[in-house]
SENUKOL-992272 format. One line per 3 residues: their letters; for each residue y, x negated, z of C-alpha. Coordinates in Angstrom, 2 decimals, always signed. Layout:
// residues N
A) Y:X:Z ~ ...
// end
This chain:
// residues 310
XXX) +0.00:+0.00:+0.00 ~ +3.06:-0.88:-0.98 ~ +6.33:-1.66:+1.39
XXX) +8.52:+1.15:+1.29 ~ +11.87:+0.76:-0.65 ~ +15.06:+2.80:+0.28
XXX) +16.15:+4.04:-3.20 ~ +19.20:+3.70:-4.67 ~ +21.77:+5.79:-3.81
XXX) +22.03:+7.44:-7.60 ~ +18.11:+8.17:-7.22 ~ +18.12:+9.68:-3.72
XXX) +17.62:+13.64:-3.49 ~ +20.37:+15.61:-3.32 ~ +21.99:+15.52:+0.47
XXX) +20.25:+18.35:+2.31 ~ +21.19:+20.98:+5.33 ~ +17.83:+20.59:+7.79
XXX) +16.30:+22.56:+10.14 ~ +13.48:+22.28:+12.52 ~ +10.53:+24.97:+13.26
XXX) +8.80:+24.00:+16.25 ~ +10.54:+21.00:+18.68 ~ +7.57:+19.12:+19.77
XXX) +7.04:+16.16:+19.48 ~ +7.59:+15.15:+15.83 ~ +9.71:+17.61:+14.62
XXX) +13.11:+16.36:+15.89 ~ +11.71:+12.91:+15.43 ~ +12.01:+13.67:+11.30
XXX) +14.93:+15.16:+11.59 ~ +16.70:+12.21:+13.06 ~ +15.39:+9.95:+10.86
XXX) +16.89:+12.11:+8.10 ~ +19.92:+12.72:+9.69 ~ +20.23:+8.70:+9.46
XXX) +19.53:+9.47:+5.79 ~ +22.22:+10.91:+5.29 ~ +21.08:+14.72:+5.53
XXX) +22.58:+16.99:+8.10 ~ +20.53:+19.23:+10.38 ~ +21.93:+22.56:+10.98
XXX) +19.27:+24.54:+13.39 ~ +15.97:+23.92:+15.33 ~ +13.74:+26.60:+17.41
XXX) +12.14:+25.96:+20.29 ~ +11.02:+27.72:+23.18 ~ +9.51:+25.78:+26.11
XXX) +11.72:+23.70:+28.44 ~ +10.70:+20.63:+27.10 ~ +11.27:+21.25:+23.41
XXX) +14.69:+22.11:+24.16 ~ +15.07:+19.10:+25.95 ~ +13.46:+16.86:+23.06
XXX) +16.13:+19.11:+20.65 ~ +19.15:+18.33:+22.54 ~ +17.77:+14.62:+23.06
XXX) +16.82:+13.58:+19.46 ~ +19.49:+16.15:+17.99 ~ +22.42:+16.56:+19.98
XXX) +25.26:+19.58:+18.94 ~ +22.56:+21.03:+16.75 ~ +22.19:+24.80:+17.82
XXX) +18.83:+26.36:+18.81 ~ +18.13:+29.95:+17.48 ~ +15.18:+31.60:+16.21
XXX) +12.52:+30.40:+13.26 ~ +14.42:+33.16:+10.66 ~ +17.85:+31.82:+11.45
XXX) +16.48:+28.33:+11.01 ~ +15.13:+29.51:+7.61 ~ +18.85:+31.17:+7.16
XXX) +20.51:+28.07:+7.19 ~ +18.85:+25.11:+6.32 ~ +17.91:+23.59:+2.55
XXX) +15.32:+21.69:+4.02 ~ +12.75:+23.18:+7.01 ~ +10.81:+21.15:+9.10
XXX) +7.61:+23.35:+9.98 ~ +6.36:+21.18:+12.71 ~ +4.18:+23.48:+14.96
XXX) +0.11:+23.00:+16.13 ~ -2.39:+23.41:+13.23 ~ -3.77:+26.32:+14.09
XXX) -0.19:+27.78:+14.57 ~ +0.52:+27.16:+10.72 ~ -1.11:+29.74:+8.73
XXX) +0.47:+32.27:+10.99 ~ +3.86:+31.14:+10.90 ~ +4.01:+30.69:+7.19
XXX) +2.50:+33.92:+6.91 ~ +5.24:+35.83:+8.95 ~ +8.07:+34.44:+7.35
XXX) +7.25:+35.03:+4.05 ~ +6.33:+38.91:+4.80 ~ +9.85:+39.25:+7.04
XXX) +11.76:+37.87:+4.05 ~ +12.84:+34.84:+5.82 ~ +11.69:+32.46:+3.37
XXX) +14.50:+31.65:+0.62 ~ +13.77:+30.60:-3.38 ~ +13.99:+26.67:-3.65
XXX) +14.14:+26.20:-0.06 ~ +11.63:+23.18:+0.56 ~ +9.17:+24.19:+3.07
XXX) +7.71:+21.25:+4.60 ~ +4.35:+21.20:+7.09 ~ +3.51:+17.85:+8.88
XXX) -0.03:+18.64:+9.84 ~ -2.85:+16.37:+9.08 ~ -5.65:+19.13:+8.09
XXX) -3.66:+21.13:+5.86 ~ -2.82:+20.61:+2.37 ~ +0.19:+22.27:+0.49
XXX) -1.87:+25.71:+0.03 ~ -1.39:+26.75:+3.86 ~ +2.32:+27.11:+2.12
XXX) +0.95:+29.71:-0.42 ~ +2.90:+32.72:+1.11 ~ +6.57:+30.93:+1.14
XXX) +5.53:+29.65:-2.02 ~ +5.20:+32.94:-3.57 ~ +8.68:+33.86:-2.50
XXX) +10.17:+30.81:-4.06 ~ +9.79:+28.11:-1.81 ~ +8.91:+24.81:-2.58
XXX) +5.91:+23.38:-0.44 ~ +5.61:+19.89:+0.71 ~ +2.61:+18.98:+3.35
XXX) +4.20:+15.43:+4.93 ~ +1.69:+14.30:+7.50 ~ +3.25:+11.14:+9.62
XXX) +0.01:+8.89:+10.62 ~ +1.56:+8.09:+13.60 ~ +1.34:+9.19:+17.49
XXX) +4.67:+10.07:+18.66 ~ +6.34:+9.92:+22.35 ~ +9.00:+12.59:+21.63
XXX) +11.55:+10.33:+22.46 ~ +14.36:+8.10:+20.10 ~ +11.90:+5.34:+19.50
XXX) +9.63:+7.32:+17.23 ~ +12.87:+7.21:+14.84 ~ +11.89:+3.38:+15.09
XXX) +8.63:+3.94:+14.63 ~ +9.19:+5.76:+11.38 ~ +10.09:+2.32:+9.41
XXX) +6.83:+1.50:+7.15 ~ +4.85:+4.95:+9.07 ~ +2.03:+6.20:+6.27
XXX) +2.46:+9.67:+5.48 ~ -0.44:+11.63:+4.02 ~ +1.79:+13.46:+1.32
XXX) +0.09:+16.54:-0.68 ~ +2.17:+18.66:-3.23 ~ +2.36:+20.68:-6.42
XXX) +2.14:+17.86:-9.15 ~ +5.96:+18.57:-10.32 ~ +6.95:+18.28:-6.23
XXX) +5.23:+14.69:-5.81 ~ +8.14:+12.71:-6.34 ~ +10.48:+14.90:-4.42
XXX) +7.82:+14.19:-1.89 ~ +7.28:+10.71:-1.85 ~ +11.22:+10.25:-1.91
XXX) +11.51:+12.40:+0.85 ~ +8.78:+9.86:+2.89 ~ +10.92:+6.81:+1.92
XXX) +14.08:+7.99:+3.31 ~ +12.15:+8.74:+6.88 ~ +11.46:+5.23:+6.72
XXX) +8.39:+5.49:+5.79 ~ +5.51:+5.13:+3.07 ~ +3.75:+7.98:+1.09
XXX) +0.02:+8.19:+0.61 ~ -0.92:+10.55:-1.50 ~ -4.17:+13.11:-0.19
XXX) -5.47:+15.27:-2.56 ~ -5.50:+19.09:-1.38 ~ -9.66:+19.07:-0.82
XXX) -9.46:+15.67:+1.04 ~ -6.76:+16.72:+3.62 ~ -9.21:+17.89:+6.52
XXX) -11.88:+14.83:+5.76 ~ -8.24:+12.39:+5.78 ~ -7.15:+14.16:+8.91
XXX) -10.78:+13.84:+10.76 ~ -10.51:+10.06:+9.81 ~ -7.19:+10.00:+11.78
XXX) -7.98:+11.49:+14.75 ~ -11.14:+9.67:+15.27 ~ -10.17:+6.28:+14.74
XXX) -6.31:+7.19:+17.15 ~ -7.32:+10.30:+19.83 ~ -10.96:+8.56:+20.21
XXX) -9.57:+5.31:+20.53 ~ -7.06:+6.58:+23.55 ~ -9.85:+8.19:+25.31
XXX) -11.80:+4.77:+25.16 ~ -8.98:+2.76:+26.82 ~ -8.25:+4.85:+29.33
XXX) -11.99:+5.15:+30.37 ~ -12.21:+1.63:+30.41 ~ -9.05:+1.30:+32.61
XXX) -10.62:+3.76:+34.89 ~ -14.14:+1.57:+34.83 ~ -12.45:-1.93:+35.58
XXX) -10.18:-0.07:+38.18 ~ -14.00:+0.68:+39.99 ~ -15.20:-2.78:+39.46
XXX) -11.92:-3.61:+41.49 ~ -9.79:-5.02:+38.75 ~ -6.08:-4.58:+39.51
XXX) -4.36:-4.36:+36.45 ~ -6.68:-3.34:+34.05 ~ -4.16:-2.78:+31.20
XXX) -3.12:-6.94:+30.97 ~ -6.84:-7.49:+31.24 ~ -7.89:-5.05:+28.53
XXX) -4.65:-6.26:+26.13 ~ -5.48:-9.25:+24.56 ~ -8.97:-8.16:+23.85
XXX) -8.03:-4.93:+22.59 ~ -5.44:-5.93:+20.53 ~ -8.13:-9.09:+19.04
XXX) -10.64:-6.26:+18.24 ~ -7.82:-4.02:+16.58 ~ -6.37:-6.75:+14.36
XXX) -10.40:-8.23:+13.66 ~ -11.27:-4.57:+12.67 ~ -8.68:-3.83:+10.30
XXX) -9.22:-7.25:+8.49 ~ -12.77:-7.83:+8.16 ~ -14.25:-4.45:+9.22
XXX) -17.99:-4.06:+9.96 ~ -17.63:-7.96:+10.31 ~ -15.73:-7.76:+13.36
XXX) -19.00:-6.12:+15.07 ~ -19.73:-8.24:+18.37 ~ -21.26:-7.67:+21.90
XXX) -24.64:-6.72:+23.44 ~ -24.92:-4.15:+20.51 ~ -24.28:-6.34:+18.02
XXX) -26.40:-8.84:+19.01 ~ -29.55:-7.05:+20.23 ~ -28.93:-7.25:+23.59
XXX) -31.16:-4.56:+25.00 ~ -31.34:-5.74:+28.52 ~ -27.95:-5.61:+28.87
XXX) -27.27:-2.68:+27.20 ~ -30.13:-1.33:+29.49 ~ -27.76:-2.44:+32.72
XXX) -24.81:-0.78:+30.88 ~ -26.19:+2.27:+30.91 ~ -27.89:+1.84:+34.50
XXX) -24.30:+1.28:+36.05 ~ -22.41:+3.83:+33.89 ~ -24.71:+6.80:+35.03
XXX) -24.58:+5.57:+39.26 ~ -20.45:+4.98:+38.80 ~ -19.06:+7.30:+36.15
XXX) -21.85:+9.41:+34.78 ~ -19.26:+11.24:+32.51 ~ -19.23:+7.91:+30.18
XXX) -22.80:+7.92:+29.96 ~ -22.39:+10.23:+26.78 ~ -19.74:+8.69:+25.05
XXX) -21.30:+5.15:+25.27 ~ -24.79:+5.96:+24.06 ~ -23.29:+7.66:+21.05
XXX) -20.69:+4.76:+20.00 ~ -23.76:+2.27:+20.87 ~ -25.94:+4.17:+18.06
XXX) -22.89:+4.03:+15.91 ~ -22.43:+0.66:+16.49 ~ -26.08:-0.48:+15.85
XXX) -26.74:+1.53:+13.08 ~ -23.87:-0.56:+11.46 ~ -24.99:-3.92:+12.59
XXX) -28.08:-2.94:+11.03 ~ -26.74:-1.93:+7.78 ~ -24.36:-4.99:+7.79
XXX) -27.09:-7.57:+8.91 ~ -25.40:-8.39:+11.55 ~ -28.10:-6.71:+13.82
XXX) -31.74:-8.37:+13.58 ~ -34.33:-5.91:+12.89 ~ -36.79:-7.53:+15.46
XXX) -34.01:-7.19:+18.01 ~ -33.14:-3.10:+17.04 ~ -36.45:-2.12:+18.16
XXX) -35.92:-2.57:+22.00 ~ -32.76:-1.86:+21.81 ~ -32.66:+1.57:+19.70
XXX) -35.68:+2.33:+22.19 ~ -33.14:+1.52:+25.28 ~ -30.48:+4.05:+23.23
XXX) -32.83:+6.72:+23.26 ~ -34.36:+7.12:+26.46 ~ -37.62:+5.78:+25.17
XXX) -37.40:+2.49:+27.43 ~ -37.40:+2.16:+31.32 ~ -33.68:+1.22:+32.82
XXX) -34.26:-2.14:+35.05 ~ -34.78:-1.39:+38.63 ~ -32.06:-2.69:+40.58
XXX) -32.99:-6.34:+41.65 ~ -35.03:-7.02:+38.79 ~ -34.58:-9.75:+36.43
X) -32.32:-8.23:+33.57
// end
């Protein structure tokens, strides 16, 4: 992929009045960033206590009233609610009349594809699915966080460029996801980033057990060498007991995980299978070694007493 370019001033989309649908956490977030753009945003909805507070945060002076008046006024609307929100929403604007011709109707959720926007579409709008691959805080430094972000961009054919140029403003760079691939791109997403959080922090609370007192600095620089080894070499990057055969230890493992924090047992015996079926694939894994240690992964070998020579 490519490093995004701003474009040139004569090439940049017309300056647009934006609104915001929805003030979690990435909503305002876009908005900002095209605020810095050079767009203006006019109106954002929100309704819990803490949306408002992101709105008036991220997007100071910029009145809150309701979805339909956000639709009213803005050239440019931010639909930025939960997935299973979407349908719904798009759904009840275009049957209240809210939904204007050539308004641009964008939707940053991962699973969908531009035809949850068939309803607004009907009545003239033009729909844009902008998915940011990014986690975001809901603070100021997501707008930082923008610069070089992957979006998963899906559109009609004659909206792709409006699209992608859209993307590069944010700050960021456009991928583009065909319609049928959006909810395999979006499963890819969320297991390699929501899996990946709920890994740390069950590791943090295991080396907090084993008495460790900052478990974060420990975890850091190993983490971060198994990120950056991952990304560049991929199966490669495969190491530890799994890896290596190790069925004794990944016997204890499992021995000390089920008397300390039986709610990883789970978790680990399914990443372990994932992770040896790999090594196997990759040859990283020995096939004389898989034996006891697929046998250990499935139940089929004893767990070592404790005492006994591991």
């Amino acid at each position: 992929m490519s490093t995004a370019q701003q474009p040139e001033p004569k090439d940049r989309p017309a300056r647009l009045t934006v609104g915001v649908v929805g003030a979690g956490r990435v909503g305002p977030a876009l908005a900002a960033s095209l605020q810095l753009a050079g767009h203006r945003p006019v109106a954002v909805s929100g309704v819990s206590d803490a949306s408002r507070r992101r709105a008036a945060d991220l997007l100071p002076g910029v009145p809150l009233v309701t979805p339909a008046e956000v639709l009213q006024r803005a050239d440019l609307v931010l639909l930025t609610v939960p997935d299973d929100a979407l349908p719904g929403l798009v759904q009840g604007l275009a049957e209240t009349g809210a939904v204007r011709p050539g308004q641009l109707l964008v939707h940053t959720s991962g699973r969908y594809g531009a035809k949850v926007l068939d309803p607004a579409l009907r009545a003239g709008a033009l729909p844009l699915a902008l998915h940011p691959a990014m986690t975001f805080t809901g603070t100021a430094v997501d707008v930082q966080r923008l610069a070089g972000c992957p979006f998963g961009v899906t559109a009609p054919e004659e909206l792709r460029l409006a699209a992608e140029a859209l993307v590069i403003e944010m700050g960021g760079e456009p991928e583009w996801i065909a319609e049928a691939a959006r909810p395999l791109y979006h499963a890819a997403l969320a297991l390699g980033a929501n899996h990946l959080v709920t890994l740390v922090a069950e590791a943090m609370d295991l080396l907090r057990t084993a008495g460790v007192q900052a478990p974060d600095r420990m975890l850091g620089p190993l983490l971060g060498a198994a990120l950056d080894n991952a990304l560049r070499s991929g199966d490669a990057a495969l190491t530890g007991p799994v890896a290596r055969g190790d069925a004794g230890t990944v016997a204890e493992h499992i021995a000390q995980l089920r008397e300390h924090a039986p709610g990883t047992v789970a978790g680990y015996l399914a990443m372990a299978r994932a992770t040896a079926d790999r090594a196997l694939a990759n040859g990283l894994l020995k096939p004389e070694l898989a034996e006891d240690l697929l046998g250990v992964l499935a139940g089929d070998t004893p767990l070592p007493e404790n005492g006994e020579d591991r």
